[in-house]
C-alpha positions as YAML, in Angstrom:
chain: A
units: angstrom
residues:
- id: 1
  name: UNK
  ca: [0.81, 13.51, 8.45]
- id: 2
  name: UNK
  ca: [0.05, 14.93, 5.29]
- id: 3
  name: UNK
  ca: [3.53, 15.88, 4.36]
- id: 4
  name: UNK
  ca: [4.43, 12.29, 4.79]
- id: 5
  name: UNK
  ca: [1.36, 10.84, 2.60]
- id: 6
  name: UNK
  ca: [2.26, 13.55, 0.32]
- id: 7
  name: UNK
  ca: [5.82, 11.93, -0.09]
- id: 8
  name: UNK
  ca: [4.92, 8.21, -0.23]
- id: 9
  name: UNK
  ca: [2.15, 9.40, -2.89]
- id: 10
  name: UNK
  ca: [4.63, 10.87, -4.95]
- id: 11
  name: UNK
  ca: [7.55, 8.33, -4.62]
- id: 12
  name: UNK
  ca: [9.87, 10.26, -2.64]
- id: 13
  name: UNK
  ca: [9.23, 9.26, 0.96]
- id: 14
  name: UNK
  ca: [12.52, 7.30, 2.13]
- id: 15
  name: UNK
  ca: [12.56, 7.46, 6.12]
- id: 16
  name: UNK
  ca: [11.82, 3.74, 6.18]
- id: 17
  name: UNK
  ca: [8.41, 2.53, 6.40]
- id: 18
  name: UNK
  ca: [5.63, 4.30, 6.37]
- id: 19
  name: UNK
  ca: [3.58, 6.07, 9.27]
- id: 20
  name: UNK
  ca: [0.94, 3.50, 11.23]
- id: 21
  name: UNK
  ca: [-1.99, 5.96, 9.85]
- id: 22
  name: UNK
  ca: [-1.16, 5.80, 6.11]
- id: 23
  name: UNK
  ca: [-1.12, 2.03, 6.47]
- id: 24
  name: UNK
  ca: [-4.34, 1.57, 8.57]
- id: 25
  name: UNK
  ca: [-5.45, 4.06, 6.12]
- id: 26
  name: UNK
  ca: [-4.67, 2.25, 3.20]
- id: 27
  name: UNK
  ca: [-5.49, -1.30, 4.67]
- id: 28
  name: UNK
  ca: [-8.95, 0.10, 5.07]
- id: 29
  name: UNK
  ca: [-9.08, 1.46, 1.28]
- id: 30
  name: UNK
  ca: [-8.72, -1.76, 0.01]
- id: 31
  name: UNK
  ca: [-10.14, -4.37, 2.32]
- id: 32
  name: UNK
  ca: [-13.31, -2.25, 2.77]
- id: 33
  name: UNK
  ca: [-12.55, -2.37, 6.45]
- id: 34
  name: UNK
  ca: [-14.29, 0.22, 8.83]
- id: 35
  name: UNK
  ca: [-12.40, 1.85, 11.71]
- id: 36
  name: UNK
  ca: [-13.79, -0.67, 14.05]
- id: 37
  name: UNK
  ca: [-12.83, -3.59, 11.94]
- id: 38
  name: UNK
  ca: [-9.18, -3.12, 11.75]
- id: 39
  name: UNK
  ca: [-9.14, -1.98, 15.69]
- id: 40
  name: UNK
  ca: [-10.44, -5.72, 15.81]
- id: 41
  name: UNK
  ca: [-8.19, -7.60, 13.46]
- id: 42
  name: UNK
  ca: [-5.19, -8.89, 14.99]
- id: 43
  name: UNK
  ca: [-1.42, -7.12, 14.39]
- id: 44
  name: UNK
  ca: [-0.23, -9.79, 12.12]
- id: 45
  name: UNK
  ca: [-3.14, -10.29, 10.13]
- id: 46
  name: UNK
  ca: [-3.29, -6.51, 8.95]
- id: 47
  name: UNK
  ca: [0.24, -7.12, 8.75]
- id: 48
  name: UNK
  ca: [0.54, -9.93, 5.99]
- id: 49
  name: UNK
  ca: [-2.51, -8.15, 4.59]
- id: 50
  name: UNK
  ca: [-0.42, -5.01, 4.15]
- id: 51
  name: UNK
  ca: [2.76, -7.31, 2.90]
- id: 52
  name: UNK
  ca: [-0.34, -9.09, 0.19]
- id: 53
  name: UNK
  ca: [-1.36, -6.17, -0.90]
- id: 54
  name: UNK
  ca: [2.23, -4.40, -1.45]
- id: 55
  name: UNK
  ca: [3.22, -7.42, -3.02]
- id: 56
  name: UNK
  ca: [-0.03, -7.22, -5.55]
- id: 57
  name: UNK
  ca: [1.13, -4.06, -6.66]
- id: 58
  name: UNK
  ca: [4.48, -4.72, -7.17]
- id: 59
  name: UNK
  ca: [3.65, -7.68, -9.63]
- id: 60
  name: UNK
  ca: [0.67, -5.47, -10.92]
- id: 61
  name: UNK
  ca: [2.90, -2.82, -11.88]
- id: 62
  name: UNK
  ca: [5.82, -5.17, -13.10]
- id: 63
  name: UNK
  ca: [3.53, -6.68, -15.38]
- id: 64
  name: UNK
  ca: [1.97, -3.27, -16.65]
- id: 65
  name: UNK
  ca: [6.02, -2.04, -17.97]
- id: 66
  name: UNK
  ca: [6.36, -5.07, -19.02]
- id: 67
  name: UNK
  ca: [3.47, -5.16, -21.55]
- id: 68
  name: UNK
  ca: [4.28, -0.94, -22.24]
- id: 69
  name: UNK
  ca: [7.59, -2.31, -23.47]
- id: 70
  name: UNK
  ca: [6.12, -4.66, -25.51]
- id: 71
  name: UNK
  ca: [4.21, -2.66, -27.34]
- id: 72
  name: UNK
  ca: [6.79, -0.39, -27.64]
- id: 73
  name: UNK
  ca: [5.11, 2.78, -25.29]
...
């Protein structure tokens, strides 16, 4: 498990999606969800949370080269 984190960490992970433990893991980062929590949420709820949230950093980072290139970093 660690090699795999290790990989998507460092942006060179590319056996398709990533591991169920590095999601729940991650889900529960940034929701703030305990263990029990996310065992309780339904499938497609952590689902389109985890879609939200890659989606949030995708347009987060977008818009952080966008302004570097702007100022000319």
């Amino acid at each position: 498990m660690l090699w795999a984190a290790e990989s998507i960490y460092d942006g060179t992970w590319s056996s398709g999606p990533p591991p169920d433990e590095v999601v729940d893991f991650e889900l529960m980062l940034a929701t703030g969800w305990t263990w029990q929590e996310l065992q309780e949420t339904p499938w497609y709820v952590r689902r389109y949370t985890w879609d939200l949230m890659l989606t949030r950093r995708q347009a987060e980072q977008d818009a952080q080269e966008r302004a570097s290139r702007r100022s000319g970093a």
